[in-house]
Structures are given as C-alpha cells and as structure tokens.
PQR file of N, CA, C, O and H, with PARSE charges and radii, in Angstrom:
ATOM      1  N   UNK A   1      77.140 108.920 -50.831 -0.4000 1.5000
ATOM      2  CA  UNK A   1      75.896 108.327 -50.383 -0.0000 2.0000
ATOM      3  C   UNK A   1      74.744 108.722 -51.320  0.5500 1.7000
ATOM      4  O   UNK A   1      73.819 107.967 -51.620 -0.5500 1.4000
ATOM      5  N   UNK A   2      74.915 110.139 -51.802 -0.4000 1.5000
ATOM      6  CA  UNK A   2      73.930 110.233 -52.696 -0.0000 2.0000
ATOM      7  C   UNK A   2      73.637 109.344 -54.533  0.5500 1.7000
ATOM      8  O   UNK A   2      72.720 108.911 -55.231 -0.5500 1.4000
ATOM      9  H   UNK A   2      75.666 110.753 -51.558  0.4000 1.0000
ATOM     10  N   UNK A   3      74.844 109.484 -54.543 -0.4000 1.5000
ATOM     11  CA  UNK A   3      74.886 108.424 -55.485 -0.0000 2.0000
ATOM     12  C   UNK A   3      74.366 107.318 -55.575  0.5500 1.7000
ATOM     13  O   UNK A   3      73.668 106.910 -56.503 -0.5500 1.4000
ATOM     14  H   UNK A   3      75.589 109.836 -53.976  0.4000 1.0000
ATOM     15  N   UNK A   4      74.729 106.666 -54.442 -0.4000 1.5000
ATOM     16  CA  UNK A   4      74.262 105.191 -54.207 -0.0000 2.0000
ATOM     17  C   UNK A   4      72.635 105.081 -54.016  0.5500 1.7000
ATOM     18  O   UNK A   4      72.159 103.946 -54.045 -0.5500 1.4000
ATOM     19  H   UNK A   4      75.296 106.998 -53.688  0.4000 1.0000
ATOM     20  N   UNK A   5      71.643 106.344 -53.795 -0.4000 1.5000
ATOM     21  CA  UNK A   5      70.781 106.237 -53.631 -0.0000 2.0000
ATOM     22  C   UNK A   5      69.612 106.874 -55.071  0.5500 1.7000
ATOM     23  O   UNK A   5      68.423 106.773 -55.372 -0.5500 1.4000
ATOM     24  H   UNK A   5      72.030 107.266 -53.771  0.4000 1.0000
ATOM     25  N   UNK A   6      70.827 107.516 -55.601 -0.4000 1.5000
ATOM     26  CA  UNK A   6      70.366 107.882 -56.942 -0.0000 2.0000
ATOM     27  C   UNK A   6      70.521 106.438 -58.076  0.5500 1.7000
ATOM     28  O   UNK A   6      69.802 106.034 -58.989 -0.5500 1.4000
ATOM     29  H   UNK A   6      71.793 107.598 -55.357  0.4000 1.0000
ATOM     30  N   UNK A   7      71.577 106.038 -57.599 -0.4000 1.5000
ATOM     31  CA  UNK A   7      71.658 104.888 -58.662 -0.0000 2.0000
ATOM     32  C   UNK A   7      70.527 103.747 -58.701  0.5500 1.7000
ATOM     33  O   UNK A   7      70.021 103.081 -59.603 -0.5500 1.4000
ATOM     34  H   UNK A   7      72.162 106.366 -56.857  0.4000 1.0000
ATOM     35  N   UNK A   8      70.325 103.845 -56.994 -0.4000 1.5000
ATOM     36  CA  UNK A   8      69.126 102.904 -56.950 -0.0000 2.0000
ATOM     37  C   UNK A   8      68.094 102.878 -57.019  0.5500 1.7000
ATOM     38  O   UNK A   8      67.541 101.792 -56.846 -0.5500 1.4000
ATOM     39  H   UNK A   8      70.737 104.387 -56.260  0.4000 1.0000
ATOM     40  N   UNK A   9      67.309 104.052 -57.306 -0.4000 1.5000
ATOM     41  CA  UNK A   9      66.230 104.737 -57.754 -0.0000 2.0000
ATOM     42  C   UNK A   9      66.447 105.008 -59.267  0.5500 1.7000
ATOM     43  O   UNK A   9      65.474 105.277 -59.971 -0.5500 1.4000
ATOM     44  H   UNK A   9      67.758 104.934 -57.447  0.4000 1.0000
ATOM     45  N   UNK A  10      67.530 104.953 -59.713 -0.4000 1.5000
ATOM     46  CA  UNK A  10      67.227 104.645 -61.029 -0.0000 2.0000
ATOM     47  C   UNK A  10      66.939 103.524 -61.731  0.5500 1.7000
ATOM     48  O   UNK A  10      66.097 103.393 -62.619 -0.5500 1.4000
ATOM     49  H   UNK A  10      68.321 104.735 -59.141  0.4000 1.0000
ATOM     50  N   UNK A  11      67.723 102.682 -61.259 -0.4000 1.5000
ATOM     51  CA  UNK A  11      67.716 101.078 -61.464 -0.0000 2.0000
ATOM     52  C   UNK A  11      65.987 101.126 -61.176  0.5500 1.7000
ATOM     53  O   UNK A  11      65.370 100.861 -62.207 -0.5500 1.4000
ATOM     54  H   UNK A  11      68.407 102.788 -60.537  0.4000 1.0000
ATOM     55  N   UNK A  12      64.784 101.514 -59.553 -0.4000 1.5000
ATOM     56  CA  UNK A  12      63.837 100.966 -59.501 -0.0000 2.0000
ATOM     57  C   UNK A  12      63.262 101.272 -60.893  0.5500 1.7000
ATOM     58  O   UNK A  12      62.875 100.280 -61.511 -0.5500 1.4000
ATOM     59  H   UNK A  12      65.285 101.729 -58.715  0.4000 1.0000
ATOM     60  N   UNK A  13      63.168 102.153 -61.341 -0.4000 1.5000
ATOM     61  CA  UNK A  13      62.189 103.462 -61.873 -0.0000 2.0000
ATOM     62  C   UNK A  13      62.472 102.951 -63.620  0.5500 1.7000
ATOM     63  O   UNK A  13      61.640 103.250 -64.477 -0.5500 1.4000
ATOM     64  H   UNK A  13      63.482 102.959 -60.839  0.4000 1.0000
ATOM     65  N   UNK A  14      63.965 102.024 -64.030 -0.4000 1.5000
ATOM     66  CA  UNK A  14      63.880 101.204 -65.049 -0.0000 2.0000
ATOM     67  C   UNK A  14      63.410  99.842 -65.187  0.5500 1.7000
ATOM     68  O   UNK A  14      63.351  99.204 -66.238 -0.5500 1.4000
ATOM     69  H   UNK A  14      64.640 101.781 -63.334  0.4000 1.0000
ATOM     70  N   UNK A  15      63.058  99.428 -63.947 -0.4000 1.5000
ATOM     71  CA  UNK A  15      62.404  97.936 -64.036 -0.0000 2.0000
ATOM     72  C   UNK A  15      61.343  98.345 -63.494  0.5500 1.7000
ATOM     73  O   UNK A  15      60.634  97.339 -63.487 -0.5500 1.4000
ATOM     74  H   UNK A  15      63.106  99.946 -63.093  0.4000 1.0000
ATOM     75  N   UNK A  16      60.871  99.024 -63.115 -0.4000 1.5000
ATOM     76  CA  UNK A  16      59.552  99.261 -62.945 -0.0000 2.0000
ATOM     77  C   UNK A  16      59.009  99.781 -64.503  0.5500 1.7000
ATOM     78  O   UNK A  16      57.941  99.207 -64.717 -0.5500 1.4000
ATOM     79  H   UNK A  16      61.447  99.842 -63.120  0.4000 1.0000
ATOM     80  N   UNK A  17      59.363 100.623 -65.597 -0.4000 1.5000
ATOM     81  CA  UNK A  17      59.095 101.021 -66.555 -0.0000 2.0000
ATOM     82  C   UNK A  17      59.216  99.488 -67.294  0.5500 1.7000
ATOM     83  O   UNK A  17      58.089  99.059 -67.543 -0.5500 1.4000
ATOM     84  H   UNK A  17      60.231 101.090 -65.423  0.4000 1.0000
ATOM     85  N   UNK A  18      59.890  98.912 -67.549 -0.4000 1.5000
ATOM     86  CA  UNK A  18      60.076  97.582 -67.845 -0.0000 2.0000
ATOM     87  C   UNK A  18      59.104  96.521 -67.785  0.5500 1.7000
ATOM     88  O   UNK A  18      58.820  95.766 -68.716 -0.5500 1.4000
ATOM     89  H   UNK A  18      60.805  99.260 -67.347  0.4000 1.0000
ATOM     90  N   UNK A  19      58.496  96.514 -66.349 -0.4000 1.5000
ATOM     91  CA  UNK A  19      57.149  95.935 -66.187 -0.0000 2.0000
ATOM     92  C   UNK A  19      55.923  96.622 -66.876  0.5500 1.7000
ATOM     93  O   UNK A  19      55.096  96.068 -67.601 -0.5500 1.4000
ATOM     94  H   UNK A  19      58.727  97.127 -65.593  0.4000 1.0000
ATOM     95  N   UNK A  20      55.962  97.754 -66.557 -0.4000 1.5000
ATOM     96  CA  UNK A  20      54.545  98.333 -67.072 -0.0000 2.0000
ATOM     97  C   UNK A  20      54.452  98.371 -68.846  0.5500 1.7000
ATOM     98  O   UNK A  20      53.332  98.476 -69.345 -0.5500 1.4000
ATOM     99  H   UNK A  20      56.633  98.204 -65.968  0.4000 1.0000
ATOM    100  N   UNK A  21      55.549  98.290 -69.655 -0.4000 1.5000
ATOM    101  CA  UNK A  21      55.241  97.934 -71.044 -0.0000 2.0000
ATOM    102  C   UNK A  21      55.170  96.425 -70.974  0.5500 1.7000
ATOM    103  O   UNK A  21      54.441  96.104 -71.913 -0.5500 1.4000
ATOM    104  H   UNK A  21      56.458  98.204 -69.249  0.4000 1.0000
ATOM    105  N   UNK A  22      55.513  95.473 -70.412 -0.4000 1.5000
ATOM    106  CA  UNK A  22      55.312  94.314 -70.427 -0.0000 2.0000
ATOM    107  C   UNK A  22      53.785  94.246 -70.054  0.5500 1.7000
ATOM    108  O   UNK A  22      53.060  94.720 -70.929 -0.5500 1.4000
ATOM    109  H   UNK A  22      56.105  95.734 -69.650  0.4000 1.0000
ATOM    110  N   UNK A  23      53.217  93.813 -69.066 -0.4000 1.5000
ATOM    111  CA  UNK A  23      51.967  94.561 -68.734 -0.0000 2.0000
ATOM    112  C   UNK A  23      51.140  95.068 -69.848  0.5500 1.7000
ATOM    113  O   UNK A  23      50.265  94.398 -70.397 -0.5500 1.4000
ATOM    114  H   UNK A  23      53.807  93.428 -68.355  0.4000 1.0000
ATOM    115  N   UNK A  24      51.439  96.216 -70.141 -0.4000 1.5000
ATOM    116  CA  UNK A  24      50.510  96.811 -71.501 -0.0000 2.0000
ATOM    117  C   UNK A  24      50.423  95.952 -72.743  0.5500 1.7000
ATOM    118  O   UNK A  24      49.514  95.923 -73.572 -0.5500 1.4000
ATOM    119  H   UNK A  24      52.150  96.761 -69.695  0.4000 1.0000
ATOM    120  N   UNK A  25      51.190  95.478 -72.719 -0.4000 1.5000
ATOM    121  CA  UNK A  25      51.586  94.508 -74.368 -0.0000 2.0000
ATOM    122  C   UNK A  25      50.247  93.290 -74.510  0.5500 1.7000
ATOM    123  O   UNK A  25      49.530  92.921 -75.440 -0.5500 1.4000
ATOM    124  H   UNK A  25      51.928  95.502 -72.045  0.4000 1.0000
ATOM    125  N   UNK A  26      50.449  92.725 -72.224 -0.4000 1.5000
ATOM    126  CA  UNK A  26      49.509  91.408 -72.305 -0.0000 2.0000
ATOM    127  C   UNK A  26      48.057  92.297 -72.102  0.5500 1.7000
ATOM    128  O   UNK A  26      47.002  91.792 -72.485 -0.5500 1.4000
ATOM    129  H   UNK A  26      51.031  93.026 -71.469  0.4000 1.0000
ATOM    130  N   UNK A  27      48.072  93.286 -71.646 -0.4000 1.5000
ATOM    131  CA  UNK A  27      46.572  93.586 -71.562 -0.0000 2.0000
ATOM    132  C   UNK A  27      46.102  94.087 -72.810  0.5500 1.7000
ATOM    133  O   UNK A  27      44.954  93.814 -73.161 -0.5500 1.4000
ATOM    134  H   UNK A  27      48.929  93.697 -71.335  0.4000 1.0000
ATOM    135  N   UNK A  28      46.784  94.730 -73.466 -0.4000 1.5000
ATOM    136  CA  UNK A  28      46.687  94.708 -75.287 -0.0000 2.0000
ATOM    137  C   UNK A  28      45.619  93.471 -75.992  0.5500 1.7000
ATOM    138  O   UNK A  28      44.557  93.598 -76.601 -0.5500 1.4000
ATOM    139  H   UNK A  28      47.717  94.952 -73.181  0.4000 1.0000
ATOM    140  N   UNK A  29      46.418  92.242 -75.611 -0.4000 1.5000
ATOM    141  CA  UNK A  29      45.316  91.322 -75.999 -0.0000 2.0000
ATOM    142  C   UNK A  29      45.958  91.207 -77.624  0.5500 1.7000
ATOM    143  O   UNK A  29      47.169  91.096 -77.816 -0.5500 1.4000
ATOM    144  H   UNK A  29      47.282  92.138 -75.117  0.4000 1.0000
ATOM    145  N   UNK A  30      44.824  91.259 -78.879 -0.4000 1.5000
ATOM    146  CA  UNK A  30      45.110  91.197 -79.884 -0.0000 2.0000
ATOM    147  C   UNK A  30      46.283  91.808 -80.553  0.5500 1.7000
ATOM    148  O   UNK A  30      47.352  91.313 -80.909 -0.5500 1.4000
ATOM    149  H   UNK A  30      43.840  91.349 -78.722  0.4000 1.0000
ATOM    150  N   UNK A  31      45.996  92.533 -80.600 -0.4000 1.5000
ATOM    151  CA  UNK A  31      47.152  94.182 -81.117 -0.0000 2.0000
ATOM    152  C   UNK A  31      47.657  94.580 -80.553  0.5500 1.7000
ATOM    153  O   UNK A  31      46.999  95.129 -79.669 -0.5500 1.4000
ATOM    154  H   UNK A  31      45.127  92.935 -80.311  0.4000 1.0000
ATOM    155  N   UNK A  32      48.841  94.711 -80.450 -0.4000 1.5000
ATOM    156  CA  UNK A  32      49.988  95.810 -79.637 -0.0000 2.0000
ATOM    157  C   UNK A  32      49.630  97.009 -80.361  0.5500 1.7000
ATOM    158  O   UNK A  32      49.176  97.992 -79.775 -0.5500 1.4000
ATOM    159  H   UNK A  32      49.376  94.266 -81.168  0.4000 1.0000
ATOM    160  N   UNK A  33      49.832  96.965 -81.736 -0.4000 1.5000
ATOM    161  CA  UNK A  33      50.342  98.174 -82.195 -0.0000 2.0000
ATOM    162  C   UNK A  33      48.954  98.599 -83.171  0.5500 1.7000
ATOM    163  O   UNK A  33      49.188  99.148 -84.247 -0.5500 1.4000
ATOM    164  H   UNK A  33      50.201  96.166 -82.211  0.4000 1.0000
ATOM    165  N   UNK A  34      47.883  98.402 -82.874 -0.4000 1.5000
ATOM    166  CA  UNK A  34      46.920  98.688 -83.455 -0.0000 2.0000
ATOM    167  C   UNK A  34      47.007 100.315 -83.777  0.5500 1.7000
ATOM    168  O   UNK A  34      47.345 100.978 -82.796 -0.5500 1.4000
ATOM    169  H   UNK A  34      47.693  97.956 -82.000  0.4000 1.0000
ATOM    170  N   UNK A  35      46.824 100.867 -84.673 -0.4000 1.5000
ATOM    171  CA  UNK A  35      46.744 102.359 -85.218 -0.0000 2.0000
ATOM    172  C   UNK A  35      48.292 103.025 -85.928  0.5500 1.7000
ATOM    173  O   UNK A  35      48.585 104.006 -86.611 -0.5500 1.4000
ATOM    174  H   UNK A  35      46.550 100.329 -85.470  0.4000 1.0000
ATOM    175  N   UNK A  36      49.018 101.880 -85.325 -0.4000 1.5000
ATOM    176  CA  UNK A  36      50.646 102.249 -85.989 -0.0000 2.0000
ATOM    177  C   UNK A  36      50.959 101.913 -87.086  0.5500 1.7000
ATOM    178  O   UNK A  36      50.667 100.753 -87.375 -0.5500 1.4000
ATOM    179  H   UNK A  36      48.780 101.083 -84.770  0.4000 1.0000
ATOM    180  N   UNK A  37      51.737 102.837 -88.252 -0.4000 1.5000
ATOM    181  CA  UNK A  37      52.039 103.066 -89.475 -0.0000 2.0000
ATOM    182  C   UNK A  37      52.730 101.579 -89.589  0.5500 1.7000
ATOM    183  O   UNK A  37      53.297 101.074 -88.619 -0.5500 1.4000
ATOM    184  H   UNK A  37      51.974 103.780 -88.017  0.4000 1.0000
ATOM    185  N   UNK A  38      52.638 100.971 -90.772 -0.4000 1.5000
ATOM    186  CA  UNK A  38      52.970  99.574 -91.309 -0.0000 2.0000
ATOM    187  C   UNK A  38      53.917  99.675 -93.147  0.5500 1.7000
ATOM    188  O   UNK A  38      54.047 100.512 -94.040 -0.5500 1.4000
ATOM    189  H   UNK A  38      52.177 101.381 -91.559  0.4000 1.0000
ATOM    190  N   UNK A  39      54.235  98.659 -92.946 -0.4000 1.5000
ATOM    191  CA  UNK A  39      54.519  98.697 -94.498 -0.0000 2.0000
ATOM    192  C   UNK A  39      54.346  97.457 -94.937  0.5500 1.7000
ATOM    193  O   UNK A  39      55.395  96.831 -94.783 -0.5500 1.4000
ATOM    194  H   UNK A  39      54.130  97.979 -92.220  0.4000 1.0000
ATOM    195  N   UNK A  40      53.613  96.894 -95.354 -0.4000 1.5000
ATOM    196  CA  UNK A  40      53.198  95.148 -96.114 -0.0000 2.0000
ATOM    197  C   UNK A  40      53.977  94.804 -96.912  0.5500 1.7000
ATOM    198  O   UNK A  40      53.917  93.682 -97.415 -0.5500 1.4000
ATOM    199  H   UNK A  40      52.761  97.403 -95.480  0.4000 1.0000
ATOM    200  N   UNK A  41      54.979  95.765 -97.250 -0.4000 1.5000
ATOM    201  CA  UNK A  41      56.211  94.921 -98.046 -0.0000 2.0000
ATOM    202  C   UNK A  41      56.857  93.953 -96.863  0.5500 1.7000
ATOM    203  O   UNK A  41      57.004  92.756 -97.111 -0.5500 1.4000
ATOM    204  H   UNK A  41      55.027  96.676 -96.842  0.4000 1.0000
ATOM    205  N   UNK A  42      57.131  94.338 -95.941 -0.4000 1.5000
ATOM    206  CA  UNK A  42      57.421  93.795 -94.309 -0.0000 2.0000
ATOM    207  C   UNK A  42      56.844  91.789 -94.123  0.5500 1.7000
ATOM    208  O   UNK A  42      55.651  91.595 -93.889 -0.5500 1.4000
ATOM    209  H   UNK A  42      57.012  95.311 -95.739  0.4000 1.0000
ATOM    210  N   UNK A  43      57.426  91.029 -94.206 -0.4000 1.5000
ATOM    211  CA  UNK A  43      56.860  89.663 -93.802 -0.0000 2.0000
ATOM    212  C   UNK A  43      55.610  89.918 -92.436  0.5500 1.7000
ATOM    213  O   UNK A  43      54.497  89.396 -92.382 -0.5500 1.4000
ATOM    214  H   UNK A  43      58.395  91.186 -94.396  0.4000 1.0000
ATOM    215  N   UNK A  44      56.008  90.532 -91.792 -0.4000 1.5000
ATOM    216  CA  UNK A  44      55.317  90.409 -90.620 -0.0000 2.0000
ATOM    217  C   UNK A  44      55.285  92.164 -89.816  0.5500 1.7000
ATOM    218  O   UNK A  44      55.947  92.610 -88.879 -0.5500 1.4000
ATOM    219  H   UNK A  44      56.913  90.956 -91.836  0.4000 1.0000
ATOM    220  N   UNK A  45      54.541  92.610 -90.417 -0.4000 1.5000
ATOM    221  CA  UNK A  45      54.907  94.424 -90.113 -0.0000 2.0000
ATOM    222  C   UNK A  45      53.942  94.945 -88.450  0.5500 1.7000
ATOM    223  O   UNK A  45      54.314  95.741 -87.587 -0.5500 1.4000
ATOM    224  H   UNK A  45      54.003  92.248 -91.178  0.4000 1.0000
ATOM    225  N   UNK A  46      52.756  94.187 -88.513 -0.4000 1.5000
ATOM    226  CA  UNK A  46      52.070  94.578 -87.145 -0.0000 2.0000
ATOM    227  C   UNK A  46      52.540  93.622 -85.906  0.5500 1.7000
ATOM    228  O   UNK A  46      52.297  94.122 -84.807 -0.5500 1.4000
ATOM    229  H   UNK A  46      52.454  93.541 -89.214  0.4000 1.0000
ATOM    230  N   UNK A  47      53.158  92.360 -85.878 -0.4000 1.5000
ATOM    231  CA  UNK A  47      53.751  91.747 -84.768 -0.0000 2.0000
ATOM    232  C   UNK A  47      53.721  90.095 -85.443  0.5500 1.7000
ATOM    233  O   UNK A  47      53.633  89.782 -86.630 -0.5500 1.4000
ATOM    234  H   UNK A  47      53.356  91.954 -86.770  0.4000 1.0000
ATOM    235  N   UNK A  48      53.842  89.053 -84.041 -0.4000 1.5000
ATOM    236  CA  UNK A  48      53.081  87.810 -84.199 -0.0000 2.0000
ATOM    237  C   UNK A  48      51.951  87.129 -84.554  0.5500 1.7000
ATOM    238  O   UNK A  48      51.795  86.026 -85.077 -0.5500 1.4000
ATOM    239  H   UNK A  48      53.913  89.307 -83.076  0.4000 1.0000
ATOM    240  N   UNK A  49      50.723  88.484 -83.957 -0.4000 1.5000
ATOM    241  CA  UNK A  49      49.625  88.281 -83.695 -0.0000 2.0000
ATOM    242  C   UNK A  49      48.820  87.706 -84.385  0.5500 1.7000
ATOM    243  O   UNK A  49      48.374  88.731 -84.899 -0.5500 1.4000
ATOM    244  H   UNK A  49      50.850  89.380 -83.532  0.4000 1.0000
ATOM    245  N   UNK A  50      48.091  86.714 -84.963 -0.4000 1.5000
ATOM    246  CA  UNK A  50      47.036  86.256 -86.238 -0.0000 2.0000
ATOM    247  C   UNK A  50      46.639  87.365 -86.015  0.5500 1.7000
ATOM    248  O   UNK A  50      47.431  88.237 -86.374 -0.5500 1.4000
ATOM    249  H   UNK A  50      48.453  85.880 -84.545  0.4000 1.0000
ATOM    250  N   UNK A  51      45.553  87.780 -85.478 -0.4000 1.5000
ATOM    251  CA  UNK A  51      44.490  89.042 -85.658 -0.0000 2.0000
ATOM    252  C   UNK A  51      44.790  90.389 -86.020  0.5500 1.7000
ATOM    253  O   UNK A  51      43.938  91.260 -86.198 -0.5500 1.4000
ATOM    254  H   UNK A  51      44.910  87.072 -85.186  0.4000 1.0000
ATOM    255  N   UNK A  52      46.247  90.565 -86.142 -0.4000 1.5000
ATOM    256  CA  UNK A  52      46.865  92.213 -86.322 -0.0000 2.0000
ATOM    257  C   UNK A  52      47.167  91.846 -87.740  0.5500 1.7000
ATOM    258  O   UNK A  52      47.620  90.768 -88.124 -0.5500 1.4000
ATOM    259  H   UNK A  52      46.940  89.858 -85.997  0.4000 1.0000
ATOM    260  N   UNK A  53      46.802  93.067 -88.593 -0.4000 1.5000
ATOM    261  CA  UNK A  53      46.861  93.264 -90.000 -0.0000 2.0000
ATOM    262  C   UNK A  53      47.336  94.691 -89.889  0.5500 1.7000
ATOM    263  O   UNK A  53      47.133  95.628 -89.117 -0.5500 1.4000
ATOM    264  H   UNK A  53      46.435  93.943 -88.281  0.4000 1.0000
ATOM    265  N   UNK A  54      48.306  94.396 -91.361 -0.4000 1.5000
ATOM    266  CA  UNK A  54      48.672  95.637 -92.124 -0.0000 2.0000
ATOM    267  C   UNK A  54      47.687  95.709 -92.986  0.5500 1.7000
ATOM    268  O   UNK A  54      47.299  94.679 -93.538 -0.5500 1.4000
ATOM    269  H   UNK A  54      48.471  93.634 -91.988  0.4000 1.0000
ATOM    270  N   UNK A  55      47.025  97.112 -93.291 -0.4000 1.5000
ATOM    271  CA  UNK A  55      45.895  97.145 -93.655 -0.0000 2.0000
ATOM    272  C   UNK A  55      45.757  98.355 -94.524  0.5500 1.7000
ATOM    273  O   UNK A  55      45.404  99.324 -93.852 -0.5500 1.4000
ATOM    274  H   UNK A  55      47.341  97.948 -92.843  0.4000 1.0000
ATOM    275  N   UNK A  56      45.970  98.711 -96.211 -0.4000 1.5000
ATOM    276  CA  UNK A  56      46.437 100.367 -96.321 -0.0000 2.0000
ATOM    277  C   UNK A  56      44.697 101.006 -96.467  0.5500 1.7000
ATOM    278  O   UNK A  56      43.714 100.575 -97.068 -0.5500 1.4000
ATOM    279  H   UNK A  56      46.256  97.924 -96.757  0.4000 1.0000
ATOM    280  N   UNK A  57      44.912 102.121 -95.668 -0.4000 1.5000
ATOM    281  CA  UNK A  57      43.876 103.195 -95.890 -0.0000 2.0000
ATOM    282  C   UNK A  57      44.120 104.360 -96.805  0.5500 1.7000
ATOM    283  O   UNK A  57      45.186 104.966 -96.698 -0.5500 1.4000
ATOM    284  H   UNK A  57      45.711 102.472 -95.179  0.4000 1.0000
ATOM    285  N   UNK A  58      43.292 104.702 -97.633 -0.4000 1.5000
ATOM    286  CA  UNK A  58      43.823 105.633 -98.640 -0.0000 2.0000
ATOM    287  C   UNK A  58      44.275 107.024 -98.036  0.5500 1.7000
ATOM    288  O   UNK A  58      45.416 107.369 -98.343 -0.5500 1.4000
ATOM    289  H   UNK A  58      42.426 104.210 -97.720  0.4000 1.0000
ATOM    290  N   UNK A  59      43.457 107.978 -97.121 -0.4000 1.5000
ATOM    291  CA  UNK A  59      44.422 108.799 -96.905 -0.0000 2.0000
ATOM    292  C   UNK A  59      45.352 108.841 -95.351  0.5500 1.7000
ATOM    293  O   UNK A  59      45.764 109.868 -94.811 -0.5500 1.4000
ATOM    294  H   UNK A  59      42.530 107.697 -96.872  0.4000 1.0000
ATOM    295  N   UNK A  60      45.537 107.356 -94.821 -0.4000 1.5000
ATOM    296  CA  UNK A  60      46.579 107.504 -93.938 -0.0000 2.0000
ATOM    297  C   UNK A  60      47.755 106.476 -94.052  0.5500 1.7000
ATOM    298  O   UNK A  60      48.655 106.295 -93.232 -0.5500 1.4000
ATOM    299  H   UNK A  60      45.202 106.522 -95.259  0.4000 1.0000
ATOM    300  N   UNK A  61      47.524 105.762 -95.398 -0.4000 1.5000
ATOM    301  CA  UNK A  61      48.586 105.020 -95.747 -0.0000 2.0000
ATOM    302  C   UNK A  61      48.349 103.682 -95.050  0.5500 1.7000
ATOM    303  O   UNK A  61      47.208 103.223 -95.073 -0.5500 1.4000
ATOM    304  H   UNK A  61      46.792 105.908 -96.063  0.4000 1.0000
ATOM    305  N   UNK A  62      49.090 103.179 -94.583 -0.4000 1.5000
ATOM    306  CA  UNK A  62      48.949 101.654 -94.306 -0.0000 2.0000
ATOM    307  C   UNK A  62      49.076 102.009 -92.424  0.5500 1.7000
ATOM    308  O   UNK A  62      49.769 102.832 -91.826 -0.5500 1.4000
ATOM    309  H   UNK A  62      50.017 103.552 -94.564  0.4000 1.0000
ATOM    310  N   UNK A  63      48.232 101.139 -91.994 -0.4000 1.5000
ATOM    311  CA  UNK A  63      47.943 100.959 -90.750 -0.0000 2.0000
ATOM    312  C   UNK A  63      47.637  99.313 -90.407  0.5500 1.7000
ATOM    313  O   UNK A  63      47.091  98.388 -91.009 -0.5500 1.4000
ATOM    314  H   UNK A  63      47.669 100.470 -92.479  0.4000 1.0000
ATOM    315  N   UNK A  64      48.250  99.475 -89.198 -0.4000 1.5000
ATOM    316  CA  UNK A  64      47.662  97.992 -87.960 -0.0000 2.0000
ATOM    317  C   UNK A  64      46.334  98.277 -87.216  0.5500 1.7000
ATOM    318  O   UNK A  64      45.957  99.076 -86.359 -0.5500 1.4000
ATOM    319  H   UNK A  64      48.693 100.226 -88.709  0.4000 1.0000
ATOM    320  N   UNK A  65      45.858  97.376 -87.852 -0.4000 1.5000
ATOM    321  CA  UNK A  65      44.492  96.908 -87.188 -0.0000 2.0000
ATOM    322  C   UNK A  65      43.685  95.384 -86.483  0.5500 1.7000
ATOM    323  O   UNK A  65      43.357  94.327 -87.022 -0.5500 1.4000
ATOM    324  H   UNK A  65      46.164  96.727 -88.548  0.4000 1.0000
ATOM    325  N   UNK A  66      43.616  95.697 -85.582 -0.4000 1.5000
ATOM    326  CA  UNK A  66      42.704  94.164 -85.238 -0.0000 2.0000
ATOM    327  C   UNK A  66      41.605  94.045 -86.105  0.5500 1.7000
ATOM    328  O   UNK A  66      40.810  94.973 -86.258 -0.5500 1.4000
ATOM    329  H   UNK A  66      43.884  96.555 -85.145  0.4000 1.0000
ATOM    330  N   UNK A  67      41.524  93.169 -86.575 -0.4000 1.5000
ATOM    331  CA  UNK A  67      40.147  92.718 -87.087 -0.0000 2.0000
ATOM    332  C   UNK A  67      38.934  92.052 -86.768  0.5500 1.7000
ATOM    333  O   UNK A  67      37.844  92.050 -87.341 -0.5500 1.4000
ATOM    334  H   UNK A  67      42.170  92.415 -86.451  0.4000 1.0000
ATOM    335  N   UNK A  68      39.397  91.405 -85.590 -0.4000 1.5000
ATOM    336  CA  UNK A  68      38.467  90.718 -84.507 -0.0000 2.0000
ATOM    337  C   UNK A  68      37.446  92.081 -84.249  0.5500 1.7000
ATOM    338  O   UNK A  68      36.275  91.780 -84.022 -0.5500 1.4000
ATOM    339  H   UNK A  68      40.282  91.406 -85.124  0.4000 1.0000
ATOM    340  N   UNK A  69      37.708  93.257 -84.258 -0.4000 1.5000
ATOM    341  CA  UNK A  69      36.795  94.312 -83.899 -0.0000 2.0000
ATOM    342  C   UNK A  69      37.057  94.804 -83.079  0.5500 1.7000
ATOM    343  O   UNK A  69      36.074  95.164 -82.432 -0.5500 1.4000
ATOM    344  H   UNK A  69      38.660  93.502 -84.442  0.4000 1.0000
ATOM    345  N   UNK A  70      38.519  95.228 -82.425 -0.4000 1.5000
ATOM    346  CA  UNK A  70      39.114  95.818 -81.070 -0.0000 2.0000
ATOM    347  C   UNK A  70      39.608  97.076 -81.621  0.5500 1.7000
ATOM    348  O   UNK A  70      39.590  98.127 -80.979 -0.5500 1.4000
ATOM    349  H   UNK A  70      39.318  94.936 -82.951  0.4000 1.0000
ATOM    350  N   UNK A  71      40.137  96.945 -83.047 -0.4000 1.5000
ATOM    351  CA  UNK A  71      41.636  97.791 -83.632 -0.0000 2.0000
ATOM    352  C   UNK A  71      40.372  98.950 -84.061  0.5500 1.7000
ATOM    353  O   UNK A  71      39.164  98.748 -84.190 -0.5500 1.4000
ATOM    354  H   UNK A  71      40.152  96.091 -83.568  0.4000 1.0000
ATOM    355  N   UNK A  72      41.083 100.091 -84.204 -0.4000 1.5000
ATOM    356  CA  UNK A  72      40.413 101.118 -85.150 -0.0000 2.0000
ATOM    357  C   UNK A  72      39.242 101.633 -84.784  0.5500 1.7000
ATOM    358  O   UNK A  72      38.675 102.452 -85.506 -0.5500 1.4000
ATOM    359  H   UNK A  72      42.064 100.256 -84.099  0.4000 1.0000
TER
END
C-alpha cells in the first residue's frame, strides 16, 4: 500500500514540476534563457525567439539577451 501511494505522489510531484517549467517558459515572454552561456557558431543558440540574441561580452564570453530591453 505504501508503494502505491508513493508511486502516486511521485507521478503528482513530476507533472506538477512539468507544469511549472511550462508556465515559466510562457511567462518568460521574450527570452527563456536570457543570461545563459551561448555559442553563435550554433544556427539558433538562445531558442526560437526573434528577440533572444547570442550576444559575446568580452569578459563573460557570449551570452543570451533580449534586446527588446527585458534581457540583462
């Protein structure tokens, strides 16, 4: 019995984690990954997004940024 109640509390506690990055991604808006390390050799290194750029900064290397004025 304990099992069955562990299993199912695990199952909630992974679709519930499941939602809440889904969730974060749309309230994100422009940038998901605004401030995360990039490489512009990459076709597409910060996501889909028009507004997310790989962008290199001299001493942190290449970064994602919105440019609309959200990122950074």
């Amino acid at each position: 019995m304990t099992y069955v109640k562990l299993a199912t509390l695990a199952v909630f506690m992974l679709t519930q984690f499941c939602l809440i990055v889904q969730i974060k991604n749309v309230e994100a808006g422009q940038c998901a990954r605004v401030g995360m390390r990039c490489s512009r050799a990459l076709p597409n290194p910060c996501g889909d997004i028009v507004t997310c750029r790989c962008v290199h900064l001299h001493l942190v290397g290449s970064t994602c940024i919105d440019y609309t004025g959200d990122g950074l």
